[in-house]
FIROPA-166550 format. One record per residue (C-alpha): x, y, z. Coordinates in steps of 0.1 Angstrom, whole numbers, padded with zeros to 4 digits, always signed. Each point is the difference from the previous one (the first is absolute). Layout:
XYZ/...
//
This chain:
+0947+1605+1012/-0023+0012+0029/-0019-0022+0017/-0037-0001-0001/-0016+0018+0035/-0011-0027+0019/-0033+0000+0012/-0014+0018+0037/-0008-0034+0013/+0023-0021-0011/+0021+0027+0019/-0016-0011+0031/+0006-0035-0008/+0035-0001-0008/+0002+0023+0036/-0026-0023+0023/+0021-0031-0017/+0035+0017+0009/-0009+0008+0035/-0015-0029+0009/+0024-0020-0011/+0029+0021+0023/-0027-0007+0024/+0004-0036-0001/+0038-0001-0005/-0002+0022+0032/-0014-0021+0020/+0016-0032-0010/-0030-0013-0018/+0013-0022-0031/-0018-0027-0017/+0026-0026+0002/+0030-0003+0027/+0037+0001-0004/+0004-0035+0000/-0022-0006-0024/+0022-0022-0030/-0014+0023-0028/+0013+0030+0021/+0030+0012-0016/+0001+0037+0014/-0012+0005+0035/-0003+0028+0019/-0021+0033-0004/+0019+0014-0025/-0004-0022-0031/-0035-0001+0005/+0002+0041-0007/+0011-0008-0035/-0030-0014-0015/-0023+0019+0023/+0011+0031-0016/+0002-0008-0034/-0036-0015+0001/-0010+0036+0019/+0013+0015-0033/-0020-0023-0021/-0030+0005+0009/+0006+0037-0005/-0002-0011-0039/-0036-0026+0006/-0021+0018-0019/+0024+0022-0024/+0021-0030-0010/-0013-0029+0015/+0016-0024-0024/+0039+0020+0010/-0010-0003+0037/-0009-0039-0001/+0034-0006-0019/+0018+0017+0029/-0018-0013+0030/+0004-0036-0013/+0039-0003+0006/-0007+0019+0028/-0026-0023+0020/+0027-0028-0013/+0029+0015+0017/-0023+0005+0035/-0006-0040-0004/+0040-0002+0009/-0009+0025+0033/-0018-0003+0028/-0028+0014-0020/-0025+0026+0001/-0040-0003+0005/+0000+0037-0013/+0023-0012-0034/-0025-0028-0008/-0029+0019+0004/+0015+0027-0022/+0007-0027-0029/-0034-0011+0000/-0011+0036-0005/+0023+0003-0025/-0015-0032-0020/-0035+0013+0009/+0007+0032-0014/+0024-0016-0035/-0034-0016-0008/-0026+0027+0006/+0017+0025-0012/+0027-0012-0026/-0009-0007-0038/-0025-0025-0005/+0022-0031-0015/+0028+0010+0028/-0036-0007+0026/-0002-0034-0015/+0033-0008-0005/+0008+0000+0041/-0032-0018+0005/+0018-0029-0018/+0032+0004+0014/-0011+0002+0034/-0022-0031-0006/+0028-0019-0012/+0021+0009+0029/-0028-0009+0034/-0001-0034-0025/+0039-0007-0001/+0006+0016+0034/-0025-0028+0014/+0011-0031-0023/+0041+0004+0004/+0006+0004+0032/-0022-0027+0008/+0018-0024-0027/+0033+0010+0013/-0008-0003+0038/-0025-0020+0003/-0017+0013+0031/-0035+0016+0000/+0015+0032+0013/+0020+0006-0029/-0037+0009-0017/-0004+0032+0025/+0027+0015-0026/-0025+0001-0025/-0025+0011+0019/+0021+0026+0009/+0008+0010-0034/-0038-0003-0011/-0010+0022+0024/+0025+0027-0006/+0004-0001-0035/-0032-0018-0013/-0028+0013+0023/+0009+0042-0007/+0005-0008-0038/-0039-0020+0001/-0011+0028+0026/+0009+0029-0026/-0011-0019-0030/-0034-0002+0015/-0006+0036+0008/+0015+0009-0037/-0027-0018-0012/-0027+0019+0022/+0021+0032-0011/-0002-0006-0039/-0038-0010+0005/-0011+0029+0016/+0021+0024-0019/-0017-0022-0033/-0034+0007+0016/+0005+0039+0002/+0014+0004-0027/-0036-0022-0015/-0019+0025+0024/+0018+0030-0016/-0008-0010-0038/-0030-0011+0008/-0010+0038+0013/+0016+0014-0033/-0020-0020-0019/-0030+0006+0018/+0007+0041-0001/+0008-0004-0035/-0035-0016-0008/-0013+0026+0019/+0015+0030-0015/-0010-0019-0031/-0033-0005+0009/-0005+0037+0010/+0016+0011-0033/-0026-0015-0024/-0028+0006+0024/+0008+0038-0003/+0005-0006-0037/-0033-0019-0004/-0017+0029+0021/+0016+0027-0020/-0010-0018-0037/-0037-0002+0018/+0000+0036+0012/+0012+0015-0032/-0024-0023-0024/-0030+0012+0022/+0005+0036+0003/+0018+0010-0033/-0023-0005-0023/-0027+0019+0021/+0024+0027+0009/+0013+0003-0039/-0035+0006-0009/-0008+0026+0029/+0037+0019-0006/-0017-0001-0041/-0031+0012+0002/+0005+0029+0024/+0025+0012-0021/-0024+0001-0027/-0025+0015+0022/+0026+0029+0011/+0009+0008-0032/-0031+0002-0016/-0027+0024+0007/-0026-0018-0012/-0028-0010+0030/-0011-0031-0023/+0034-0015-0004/+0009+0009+0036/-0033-0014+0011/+0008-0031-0019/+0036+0000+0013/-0008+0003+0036/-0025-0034-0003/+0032-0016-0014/+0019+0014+0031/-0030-0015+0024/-0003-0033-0013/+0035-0003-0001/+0007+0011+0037/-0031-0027+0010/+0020-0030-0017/+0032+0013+0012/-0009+0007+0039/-0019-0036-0001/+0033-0016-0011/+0019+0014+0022/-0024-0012+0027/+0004-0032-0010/+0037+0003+0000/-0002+0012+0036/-0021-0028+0008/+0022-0028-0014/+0031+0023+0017/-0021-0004+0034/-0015-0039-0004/+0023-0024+0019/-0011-0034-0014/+0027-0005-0018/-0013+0002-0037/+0028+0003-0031/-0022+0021-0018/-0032+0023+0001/-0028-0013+0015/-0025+0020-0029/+0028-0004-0026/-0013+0014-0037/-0006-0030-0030/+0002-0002-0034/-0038+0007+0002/+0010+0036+0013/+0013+0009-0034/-0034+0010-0016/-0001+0026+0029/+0033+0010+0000/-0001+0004-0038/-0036+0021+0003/+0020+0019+0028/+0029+0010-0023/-0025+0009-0029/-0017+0025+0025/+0037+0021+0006/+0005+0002-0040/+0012-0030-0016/-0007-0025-0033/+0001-0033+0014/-0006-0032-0016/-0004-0031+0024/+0005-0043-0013/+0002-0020+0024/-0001-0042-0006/+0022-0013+0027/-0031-0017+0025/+0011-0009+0034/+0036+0003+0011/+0016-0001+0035/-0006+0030+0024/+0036+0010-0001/+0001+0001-0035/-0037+0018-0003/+0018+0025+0024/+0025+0007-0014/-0016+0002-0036/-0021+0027+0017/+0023+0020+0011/+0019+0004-0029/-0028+0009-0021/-0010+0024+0023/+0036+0014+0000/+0002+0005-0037/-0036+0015+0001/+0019+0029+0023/+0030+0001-0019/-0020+0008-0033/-0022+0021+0017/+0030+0018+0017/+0020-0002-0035/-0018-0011-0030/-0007+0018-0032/-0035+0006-0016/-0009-0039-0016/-0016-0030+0010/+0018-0021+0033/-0005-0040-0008/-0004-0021+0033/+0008-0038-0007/+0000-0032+0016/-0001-0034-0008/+0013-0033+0009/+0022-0025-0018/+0027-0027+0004/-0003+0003+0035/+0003+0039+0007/-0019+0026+0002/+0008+0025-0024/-0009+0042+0006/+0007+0026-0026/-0010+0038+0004/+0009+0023-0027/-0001+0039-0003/+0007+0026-0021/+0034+0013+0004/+0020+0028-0012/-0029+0024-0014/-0007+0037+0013/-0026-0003+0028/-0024+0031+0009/-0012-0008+0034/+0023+0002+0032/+0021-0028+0011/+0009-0016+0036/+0034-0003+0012/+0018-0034-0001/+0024-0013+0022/+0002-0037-0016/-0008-0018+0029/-0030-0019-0021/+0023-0017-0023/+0023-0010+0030/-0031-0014+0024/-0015-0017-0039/+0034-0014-0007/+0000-0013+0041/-0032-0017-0006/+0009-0020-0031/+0036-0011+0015/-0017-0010+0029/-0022-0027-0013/+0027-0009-0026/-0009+0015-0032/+0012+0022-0026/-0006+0041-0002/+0009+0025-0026/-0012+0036-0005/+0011+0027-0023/-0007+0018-0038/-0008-0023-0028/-0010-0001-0034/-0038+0003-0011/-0010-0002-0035/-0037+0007+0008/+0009+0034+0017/+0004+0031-0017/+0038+0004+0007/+0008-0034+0005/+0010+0006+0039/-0020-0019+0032/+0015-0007+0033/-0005-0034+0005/+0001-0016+0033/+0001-0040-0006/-0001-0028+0034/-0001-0039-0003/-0012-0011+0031/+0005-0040+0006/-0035-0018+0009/+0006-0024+0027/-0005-0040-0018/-0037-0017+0016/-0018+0035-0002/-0036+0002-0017/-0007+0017-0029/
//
């Protein structure tokens, strides 16, 4: 089994401990002298031993800090028998420095305990065996080479694992911010696109109508009469659009249009739609409602207006709303499925999307497609049906 590549500056520690522990031994610099009673190997040579072998170790301080720390510890206790080594100590105490910083978390606190334990009996028993204040340097020995690098490492894991906690906070928050963003962005264009369309279609559907009529008939009466239509129509549309542009442009900050169209717009809207062609029938009992709601009420009769002027066979178009149980409820019915004579606008669907958006948005209910009428001739309308909920405490 290979072992792992040690790391480019534990390289130069292992080599700056190395040499400056030959350094020392070259001199004659040793930490304790030959006569010294716990001096069981004098000489330079001993002292090599555990020089080198802590050089190794700390060649493994960051790879396997754990491995290194279980190597260098008979090792610093076989240089206690030598002359000793200032270089060997201060290797160890790297090596306990680096066990807790970068070893496994419960290997971190286990050393912190053991350490502890051994600065407290390395004070008490020598001094209850000898009985001589000196005999309590051996524990501050021990604390200080042992205790002091495993507290020291412990310390700075902390600082490590907080900041590396903090950017990791920093780099969620960020998502989360550009995900509310893109969010954000998303239904804005959606909002602006359901606006756009429900302004312009409806005028545009009438235009692409009537000039058709107008080019394919060569009467100047009905042509005459179609080219009004197309007038009128480009006027409503053009001053929609400029108030589309305006809202686009206003910076203030408003959710919704500043001149947005009421549920006491549908009289003109209705008169509108009866100028381009069709039977409409208008009831509306629903009184005051919330301006979202009234919004979005508007907008989808105004939509189905289009859609039956764009699709609808000959026959009456019933516009409905009224208010109960809590909800406002809008039904527009048309006749569906008959031969039509006049010219009909393209579709792309995009009004049933931006109506179905609206009612989803303020938590309602939405359905749109051919039903049964026994009133109509052939017993086919397309029915578009919303249940918009009324916010409690509003007025009637």
């Amino acid at each position: 089994m290979a072992l792992p590549r040690p790391h480019r500056f534990d390289v130069y520690i292992a080599i700056g401990g190395l040499l400056g522990g030959l350094l020392l031994v070259g001199i004659g610099l040793a930490t304790r002298p030959a006569k010294d009673p716990i001096t069981l190997f004098d000489g330079p040579w001993p002292i090599l031993v555990p020089l080198t072998v802590m050089a190794g170790c700390e060649l493994l301080r960051r790879t396997s800090p754990r491995a290194a720390l279980l190597i260098g510890t008979p090792a610093i206790c076989v240089d206690v028998f030598t002359q000793g080594n200032l270089a060997t100590i201060l290797m160890f105490t790297d090596l306990v420095y680096a066990a807790v910083l970068y070893g496994p978390l419960a290997s971190a606190r286990r050393i912190q305990w053991i350490t502890g334990l051994l600065t407290v009996a390395g004070t008490l028993v020598p001094f209850a065996v000898w009985r001589v204040p000196e005999a309590l340097l051996i524990g501050v020995v021990v604390g200080v080479v042992a205790y002091a690098p495993a507290s020291t490492g412990w310390i700075v894991r902390n600082h490590r694992d907080a900041a590396e906690a903090a950017r990791l906070r920093a780099e969620q928050t960020a998502l989360l911010a550009e995900m509310d963003r893109t969010q954000a962005v998303t239904s804005e264009r959606a909002r602006m696109a359901r606006e756009l369309h429900d302004m312009v279609a409806n005028h545009l559907s009438a235009i692409a109508i009537h000039s058709t009529a107008a080019l394919s008939l060569d009467d100047p009466r009905t042509s005459q009469e179609a080219l009004s239509v197309i007038r009128e129509n480009s006027v409503q549309g053009l001053a929609e659009m400029r108030r589309l542009i305006g809202i686009l442009r206003d910076s203030s900050g408003d959710t919704e249009p500043v001149a947005a169209p009421t549920l006491d717009g549908l009289d003109a809207l209705v008169d509108g739609a009866r100028t381009n062609g069709l039977d409409i029938t208008l009831d509306v009992s629903c009184g005051t409602v919330p301006a979202p709601v009234e919004l979005a009420a508007y907008r989808i009769v105004q939509e189905s207006l289009t859609n039956a002027l764009k699709h609808a066979s000959p026959g009456r178009v019933g516009v409905a709303l009224a208010r109960r149980d809590g909800s406002l409820t809008v039904a527009v019915t048309s006749p569906f499925g008959g031969d039509r004579d006049g010219p009909r606008a393209p579709g792309s669907g995009a009004g049933l999307v931006g109506m179905r958006e609206r009612v989803e948005l303020l938590g309602g209910t939405f359905e749109a497609g051919p039903d049964e009428d026994p009133d109509s001739t052939d017993g086919k309308i397309w029915a578009v049906r919303a249940t918009l909920p009324v916010t409690e405490g509003d007025r009637e």
